[in-house]
py3Dmol code that shows the C-alpha trace and the ligand (Angstrom):
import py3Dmol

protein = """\
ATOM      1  CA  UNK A   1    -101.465  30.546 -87.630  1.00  0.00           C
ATOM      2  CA  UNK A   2    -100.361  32.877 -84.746  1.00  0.00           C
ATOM      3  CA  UNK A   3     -97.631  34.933 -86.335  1.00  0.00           C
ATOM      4  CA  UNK A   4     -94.805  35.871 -83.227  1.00  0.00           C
ATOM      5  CA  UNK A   5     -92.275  38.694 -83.008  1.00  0.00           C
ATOM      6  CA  UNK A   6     -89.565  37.850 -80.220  1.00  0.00           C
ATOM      7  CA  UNK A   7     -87.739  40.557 -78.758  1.00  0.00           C
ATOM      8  CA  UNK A   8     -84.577  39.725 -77.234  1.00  0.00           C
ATOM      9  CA  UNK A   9     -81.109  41.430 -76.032  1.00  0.00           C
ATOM     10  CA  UNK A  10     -78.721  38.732 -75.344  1.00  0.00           C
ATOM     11  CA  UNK A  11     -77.603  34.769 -75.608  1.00  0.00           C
ATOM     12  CA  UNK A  12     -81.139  33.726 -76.955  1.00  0.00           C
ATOM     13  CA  UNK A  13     -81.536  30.713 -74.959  1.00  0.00           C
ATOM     14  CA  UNK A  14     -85.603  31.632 -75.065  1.00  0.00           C
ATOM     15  CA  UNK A  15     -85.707  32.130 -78.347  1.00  0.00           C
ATOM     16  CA  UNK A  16     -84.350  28.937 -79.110  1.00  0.00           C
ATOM     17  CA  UNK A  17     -86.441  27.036 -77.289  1.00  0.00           C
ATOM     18  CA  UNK A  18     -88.865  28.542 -79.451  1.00  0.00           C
ATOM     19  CA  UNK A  19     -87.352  27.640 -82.529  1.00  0.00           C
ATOM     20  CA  UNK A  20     -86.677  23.906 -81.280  1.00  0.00           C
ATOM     21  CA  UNK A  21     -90.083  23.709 -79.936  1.00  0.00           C
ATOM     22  CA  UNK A  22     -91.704  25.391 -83.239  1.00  0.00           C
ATOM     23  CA  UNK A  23     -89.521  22.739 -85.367  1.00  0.00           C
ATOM     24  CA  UNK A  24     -90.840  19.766 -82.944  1.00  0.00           C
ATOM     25  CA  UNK A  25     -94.314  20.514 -83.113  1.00  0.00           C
ATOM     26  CA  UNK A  26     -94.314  20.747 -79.557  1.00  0.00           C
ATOM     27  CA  UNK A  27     -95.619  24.592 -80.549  1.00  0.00           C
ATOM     28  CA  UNK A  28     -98.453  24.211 -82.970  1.00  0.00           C
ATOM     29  CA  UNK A  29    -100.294  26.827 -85.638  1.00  0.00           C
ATOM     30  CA  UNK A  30     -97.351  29.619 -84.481  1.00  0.00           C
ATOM     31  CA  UNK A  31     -94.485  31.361 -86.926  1.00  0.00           C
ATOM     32  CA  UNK A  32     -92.071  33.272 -85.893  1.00  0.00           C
ATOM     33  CA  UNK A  33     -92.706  36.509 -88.147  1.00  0.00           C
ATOM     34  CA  UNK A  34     -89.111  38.184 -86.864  1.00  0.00           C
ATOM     35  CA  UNK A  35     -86.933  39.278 -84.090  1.00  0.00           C
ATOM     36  CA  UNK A  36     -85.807  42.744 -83.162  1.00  0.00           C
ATOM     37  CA  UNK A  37     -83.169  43.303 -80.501  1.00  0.00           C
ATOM     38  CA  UNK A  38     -81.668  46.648 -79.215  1.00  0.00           C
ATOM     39  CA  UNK A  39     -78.220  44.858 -79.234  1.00  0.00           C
ATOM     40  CA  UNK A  40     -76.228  45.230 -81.742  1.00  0.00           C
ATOM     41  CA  UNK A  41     -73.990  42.022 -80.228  1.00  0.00           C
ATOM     42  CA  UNK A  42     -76.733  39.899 -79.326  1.00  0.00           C
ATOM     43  CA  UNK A  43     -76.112  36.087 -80.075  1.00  0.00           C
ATOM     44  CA  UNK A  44     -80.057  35.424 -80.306  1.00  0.00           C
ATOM     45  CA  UNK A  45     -79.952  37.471 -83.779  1.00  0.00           C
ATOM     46  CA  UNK A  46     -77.316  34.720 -84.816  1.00  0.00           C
ATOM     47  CA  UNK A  47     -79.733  32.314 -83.683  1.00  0.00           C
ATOM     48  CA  UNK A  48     -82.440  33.680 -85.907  1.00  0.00           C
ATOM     49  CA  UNK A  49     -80.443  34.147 -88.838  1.00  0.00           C
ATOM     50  CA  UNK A  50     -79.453  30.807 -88.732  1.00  0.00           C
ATOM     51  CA  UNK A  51     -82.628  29.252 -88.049  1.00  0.00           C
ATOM     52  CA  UNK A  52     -83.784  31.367 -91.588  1.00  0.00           C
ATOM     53  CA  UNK A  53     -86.021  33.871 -89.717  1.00  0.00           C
ATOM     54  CA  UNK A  54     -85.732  37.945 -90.206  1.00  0.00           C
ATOM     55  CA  UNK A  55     -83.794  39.732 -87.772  1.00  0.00           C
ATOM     56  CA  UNK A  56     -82.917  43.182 -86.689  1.00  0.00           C
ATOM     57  CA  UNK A  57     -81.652  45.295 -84.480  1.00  0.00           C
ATOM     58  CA  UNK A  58     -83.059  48.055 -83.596  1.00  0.00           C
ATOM     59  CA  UNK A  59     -80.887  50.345 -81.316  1.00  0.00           C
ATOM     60  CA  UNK A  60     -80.964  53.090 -79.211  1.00  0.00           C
ATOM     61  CA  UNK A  61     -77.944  54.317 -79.853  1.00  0.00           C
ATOM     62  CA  UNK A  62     -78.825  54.480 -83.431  1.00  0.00           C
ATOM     63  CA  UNK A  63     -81.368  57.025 -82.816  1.00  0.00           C
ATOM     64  CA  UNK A  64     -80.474  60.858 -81.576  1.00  0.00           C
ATOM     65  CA  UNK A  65     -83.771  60.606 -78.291  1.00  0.00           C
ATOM     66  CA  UNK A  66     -85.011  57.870 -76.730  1.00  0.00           C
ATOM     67  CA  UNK A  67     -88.522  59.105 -78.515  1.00  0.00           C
ATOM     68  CA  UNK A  68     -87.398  58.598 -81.361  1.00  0.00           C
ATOM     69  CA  UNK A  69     -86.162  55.342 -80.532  1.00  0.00           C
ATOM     70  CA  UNK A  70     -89.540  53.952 -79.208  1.00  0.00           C
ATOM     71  CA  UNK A  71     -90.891  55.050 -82.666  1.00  0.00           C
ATOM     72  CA  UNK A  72     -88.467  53.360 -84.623  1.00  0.00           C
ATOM     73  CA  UNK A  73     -89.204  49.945 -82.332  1.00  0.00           C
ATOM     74  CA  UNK A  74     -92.885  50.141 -83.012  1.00  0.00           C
ATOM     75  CA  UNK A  75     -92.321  50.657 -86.882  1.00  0.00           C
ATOM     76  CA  UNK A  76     -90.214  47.472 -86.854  1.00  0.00           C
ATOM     77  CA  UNK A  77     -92.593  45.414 -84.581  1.00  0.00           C
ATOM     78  CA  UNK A  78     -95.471  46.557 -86.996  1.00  0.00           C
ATOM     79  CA  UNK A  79     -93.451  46.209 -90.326  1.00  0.00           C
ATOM     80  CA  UNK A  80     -93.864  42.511 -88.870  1.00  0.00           C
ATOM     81  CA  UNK A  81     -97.144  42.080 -88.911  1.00  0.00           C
ATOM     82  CA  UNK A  82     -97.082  40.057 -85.358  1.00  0.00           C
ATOM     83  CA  UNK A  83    -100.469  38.405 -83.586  1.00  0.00           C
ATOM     84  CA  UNK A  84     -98.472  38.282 -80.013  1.00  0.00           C
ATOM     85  CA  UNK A  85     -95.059  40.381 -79.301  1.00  0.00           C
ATOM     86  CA  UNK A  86     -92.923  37.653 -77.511  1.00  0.00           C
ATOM     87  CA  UNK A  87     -90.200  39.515 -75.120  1.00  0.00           C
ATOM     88  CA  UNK A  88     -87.516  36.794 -74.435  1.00  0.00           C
ATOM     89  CA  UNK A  89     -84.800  38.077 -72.334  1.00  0.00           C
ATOM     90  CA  UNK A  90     -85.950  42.166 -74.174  1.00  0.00           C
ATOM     91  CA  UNK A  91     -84.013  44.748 -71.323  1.00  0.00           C
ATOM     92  CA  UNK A  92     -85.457  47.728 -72.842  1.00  0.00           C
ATOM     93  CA  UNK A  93     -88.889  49.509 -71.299  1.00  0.00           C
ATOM     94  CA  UNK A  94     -91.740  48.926 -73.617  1.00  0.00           C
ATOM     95  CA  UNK A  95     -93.370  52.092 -74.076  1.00  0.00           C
ATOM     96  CA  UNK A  96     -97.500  52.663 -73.168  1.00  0.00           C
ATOM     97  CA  UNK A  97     -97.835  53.557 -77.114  1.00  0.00           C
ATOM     98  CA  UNK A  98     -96.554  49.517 -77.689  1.00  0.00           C
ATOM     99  CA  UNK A  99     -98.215  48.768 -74.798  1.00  0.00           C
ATOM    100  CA  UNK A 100    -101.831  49.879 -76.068  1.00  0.00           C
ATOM    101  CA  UNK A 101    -101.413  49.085 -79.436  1.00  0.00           C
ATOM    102  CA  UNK A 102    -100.457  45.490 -78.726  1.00  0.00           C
ATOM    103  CA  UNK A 103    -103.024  45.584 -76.071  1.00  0.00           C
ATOM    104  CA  UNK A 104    -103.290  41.851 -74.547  1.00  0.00           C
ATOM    105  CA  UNK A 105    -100.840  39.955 -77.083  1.00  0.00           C
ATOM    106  CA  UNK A 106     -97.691  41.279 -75.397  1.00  0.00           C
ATOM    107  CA  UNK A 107     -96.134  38.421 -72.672  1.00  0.00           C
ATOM    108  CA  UNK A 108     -93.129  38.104 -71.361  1.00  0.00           C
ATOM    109  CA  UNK A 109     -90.863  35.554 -69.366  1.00  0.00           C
ATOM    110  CA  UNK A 110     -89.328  36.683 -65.993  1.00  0.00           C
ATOM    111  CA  UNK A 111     -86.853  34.706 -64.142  1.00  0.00           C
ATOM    112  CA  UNK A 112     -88.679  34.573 -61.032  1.00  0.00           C
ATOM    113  CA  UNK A 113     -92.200  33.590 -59.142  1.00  0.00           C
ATOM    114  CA  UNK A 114     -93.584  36.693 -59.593  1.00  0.00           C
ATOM    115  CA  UNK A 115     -94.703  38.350 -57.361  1.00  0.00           C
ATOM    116  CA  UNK A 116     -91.185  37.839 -55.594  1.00  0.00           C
ATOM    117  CA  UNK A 117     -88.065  39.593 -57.253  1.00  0.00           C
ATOM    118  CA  UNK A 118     -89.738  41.275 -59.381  1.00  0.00           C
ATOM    119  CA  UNK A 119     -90.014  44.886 -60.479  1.00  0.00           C
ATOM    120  CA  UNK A 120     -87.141  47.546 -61.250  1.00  0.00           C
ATOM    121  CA  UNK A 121     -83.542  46.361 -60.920  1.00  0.00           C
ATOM    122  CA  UNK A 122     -85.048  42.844 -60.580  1.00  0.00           C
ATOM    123  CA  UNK A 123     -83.438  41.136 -64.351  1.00  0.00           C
ATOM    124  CA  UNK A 124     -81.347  38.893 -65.129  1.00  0.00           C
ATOM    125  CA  UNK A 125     -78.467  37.961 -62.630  1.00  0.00           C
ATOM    126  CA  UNK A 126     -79.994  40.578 -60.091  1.00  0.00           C
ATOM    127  CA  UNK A 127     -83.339  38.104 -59.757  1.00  0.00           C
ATOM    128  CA  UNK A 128     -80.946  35.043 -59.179  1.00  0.00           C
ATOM    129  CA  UNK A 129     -78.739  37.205 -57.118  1.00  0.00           C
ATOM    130  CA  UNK A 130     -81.846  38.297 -54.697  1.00  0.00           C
ATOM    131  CA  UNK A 131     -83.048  34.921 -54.288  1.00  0.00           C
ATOM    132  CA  UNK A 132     -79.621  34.021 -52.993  1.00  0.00           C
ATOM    133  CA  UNK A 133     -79.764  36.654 -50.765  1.00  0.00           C
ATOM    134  CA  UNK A 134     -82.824  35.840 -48.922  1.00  0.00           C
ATOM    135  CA  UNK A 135     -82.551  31.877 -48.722  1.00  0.00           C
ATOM    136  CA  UNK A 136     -85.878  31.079 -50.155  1.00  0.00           C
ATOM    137  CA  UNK A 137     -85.973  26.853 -50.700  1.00  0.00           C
ATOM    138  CA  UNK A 138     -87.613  27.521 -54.174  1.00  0.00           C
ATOM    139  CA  UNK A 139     -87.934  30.085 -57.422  1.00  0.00           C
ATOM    140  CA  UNK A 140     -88.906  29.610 -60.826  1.00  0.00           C
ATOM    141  CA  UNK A 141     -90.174  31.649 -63.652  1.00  0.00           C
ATOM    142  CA  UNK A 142     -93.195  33.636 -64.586  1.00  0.00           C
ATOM    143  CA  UNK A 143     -95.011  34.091 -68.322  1.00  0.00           C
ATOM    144  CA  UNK A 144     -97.116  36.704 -67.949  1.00  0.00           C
ATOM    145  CA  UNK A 145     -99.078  39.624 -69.983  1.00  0.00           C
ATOM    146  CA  UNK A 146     -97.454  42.748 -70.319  1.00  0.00           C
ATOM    147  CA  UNK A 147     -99.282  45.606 -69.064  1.00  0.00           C
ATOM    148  CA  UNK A 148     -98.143  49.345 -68.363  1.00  0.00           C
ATOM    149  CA  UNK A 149     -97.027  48.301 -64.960  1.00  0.00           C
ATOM    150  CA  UNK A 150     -93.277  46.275 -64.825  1.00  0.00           C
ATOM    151  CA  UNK A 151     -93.626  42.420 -64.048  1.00  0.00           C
ATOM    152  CA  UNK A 152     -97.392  43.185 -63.012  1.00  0.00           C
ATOM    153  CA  UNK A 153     -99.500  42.060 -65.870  1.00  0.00           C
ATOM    154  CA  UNK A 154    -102.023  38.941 -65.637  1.00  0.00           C
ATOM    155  CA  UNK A 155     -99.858  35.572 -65.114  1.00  0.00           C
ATOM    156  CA  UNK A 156    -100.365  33.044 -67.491  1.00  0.00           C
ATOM    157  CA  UNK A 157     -98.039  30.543 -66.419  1.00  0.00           C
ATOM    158  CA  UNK A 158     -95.510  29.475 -63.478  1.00  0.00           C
ATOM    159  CA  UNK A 159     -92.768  26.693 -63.034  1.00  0.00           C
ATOM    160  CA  UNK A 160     -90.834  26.187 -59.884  1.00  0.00           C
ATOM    161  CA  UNK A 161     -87.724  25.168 -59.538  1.00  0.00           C
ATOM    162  CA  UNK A 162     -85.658  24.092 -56.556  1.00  0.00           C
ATOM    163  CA  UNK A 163     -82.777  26.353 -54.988  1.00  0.00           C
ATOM    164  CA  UNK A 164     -79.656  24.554 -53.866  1.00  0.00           C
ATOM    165  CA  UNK A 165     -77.603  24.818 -50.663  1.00  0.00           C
ATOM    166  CA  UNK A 166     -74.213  25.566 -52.848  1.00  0.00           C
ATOM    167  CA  UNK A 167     -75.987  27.543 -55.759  1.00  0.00           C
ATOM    168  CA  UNK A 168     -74.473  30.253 -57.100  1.00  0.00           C
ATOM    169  CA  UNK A 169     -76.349  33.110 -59.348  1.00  0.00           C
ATOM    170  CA  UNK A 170     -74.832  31.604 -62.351  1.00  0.00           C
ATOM    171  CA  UNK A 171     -75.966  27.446 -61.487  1.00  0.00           C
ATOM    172  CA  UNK A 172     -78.899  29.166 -60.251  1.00  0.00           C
ATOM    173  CA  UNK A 173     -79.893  30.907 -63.210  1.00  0.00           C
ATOM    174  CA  UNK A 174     -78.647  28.390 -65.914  1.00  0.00           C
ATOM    175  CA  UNK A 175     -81.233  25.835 -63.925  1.00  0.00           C
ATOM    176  CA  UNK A 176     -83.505  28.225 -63.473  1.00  0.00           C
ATOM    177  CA  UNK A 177     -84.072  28.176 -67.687  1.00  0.00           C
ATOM    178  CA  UNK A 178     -83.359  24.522 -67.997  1.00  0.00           C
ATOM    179  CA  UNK A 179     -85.888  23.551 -65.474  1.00  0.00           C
ATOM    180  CA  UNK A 180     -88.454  26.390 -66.332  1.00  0.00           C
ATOM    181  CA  UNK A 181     -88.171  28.833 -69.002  1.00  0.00           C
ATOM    182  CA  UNK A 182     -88.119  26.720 -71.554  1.00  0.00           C
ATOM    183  CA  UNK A 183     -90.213  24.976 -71.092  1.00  0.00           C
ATOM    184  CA  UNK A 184     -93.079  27.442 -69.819  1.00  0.00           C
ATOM    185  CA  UNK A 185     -92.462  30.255 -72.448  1.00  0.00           C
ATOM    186  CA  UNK A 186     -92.922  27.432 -75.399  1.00  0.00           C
ATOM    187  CA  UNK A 187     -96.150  26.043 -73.312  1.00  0.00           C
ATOM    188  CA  UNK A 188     -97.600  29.588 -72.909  1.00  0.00           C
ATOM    189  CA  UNK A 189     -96.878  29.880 -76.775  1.00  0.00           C
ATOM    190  CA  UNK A 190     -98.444  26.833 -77.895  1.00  0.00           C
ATOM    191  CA  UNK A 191    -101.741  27.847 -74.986  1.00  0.00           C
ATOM    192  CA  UNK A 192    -102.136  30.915 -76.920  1.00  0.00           C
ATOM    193  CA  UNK A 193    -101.893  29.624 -80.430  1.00  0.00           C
ATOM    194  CA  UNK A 194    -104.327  26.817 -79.986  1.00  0.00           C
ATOM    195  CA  UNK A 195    -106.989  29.675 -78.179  1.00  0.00           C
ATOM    196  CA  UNK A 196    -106.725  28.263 -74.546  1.00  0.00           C
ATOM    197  CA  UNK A 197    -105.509  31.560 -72.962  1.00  0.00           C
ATOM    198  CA  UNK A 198    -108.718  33.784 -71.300  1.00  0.00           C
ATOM    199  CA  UNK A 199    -108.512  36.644 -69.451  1.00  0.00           C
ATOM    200  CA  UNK A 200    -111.208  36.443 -66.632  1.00  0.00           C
ATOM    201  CA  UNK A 201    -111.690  39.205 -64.311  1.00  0.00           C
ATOM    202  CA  UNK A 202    -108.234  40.485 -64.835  1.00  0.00           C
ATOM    203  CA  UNK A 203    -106.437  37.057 -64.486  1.00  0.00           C
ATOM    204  CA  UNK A 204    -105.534  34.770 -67.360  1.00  0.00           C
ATOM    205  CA  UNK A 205    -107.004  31.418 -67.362  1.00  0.00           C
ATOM    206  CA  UNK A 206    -105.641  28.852 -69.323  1.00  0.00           C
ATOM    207  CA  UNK A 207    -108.102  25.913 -70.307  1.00  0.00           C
ATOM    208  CA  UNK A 208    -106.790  22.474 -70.537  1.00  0.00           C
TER     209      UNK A 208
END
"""
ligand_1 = """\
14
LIG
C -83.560 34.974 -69.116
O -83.046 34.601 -67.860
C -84.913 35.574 -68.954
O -85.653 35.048 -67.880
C -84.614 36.985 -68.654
O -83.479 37.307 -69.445
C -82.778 36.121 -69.718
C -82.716 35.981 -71.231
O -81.915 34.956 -71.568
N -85.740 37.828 -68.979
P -81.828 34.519 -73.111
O -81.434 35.740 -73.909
O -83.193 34.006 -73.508
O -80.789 33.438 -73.121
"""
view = py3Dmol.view(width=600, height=400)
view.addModel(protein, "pdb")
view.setStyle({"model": 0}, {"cartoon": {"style": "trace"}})
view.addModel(ligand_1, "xyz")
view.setStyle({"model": 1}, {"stick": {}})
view.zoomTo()
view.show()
């Protein structure tokens, strides 16, 4: 049973695809141990409380240094006991410390084909935003490893999804989860529960 600690830091859409995917047995052998966010406000701990699963939050402005912080967020991620450190929507840096301890069962979702709009200042709306900007025909998302780099870890999984004439960030991003994110983040999930995820020569290979 791969046990699963989801960081998030706002509506929880991810996480409760998760949840709905867990409860479907469309995700197999997986729990969800807990989920920390850094926002106090965040609707995705209201998710988890009301799905039964421990939740937290875990804030920086709880803490007197950002060091201290980081210590606090690895005590609560270990306190869980996780297999694989899920960050769903998680706006806060991961530190190397998390990084190397969780070395390899850290992934992420990004709102983008990496390796386009990607990197710092690319989240959330900004991604969505970007891809406007540039009129590219097509996005998607991204589930990838986390590694000490930002968006650059091995790629585990990608879902395209069409961009529209009359889009706007907000019908952009909105189809950009519909279409992709949840359904790629609860794939990559189930991939890596059931053993199909490798790493080979520095990219992740995912056996049907
Ligand atoms: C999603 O768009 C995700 O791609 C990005 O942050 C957003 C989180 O949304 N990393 P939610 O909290 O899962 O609804």
């Amino acid at each position: 049973m791969l046990k699963i600690c989801v960081l998030v830091s706002g509506g929880g859409t991810n996480l409760q695809a998760i949840i709905d995917r867990i409860a479907d047995n469309t995700i197999t052998n997986t729990e969800i141990c807990g989920v920390i966010s850094n926002n106090h406000g965040a609707y995705a701990l209201e998710r988890a409380k009301n799905s039964g699963i421990p939740a937290r939050c875990i804030s920086p402005k709880d803490y007197e240094s950002r060091d201290v912080f980081n210590a606090a967020l690895l005590d609560g991620i270990n306190e869980m006991k996780p297999d694989l450190v899920v960050l769903a929507g998680f706006l806060v840096s991961i530190t190397p410390d998390i990084i190397r301890q969780y070395n390899g069962r850290i992934i992420n979702i990004h709102p983008s084909l990496i390796p386009s709009f990607c990197g710092k200042g690319y989240y959330g709306l900004h991604v969505h935003e970007a891809v406007l900007a540039r009129g590219v025909k097509v996005t998607g998302a991204t589930v990838h490893f986390v590694d000490e780099g930002m968006d650059t870890g091995p790629i585990i999984m990608q879902k395209a999804v069409e961009v529209q004439s009359d889009d706007t960030p907000e019908i952009l991003q909105r189809r950009v989860m519909e279409q992709a994110e949840w359904i790629i983040l609860p794939a990559a999930i189930n991939n890596i529960a059931n053993g199909k995820v490798s790493i080979v020569d520095g990219k992740a290979v995912v056996v049907s």
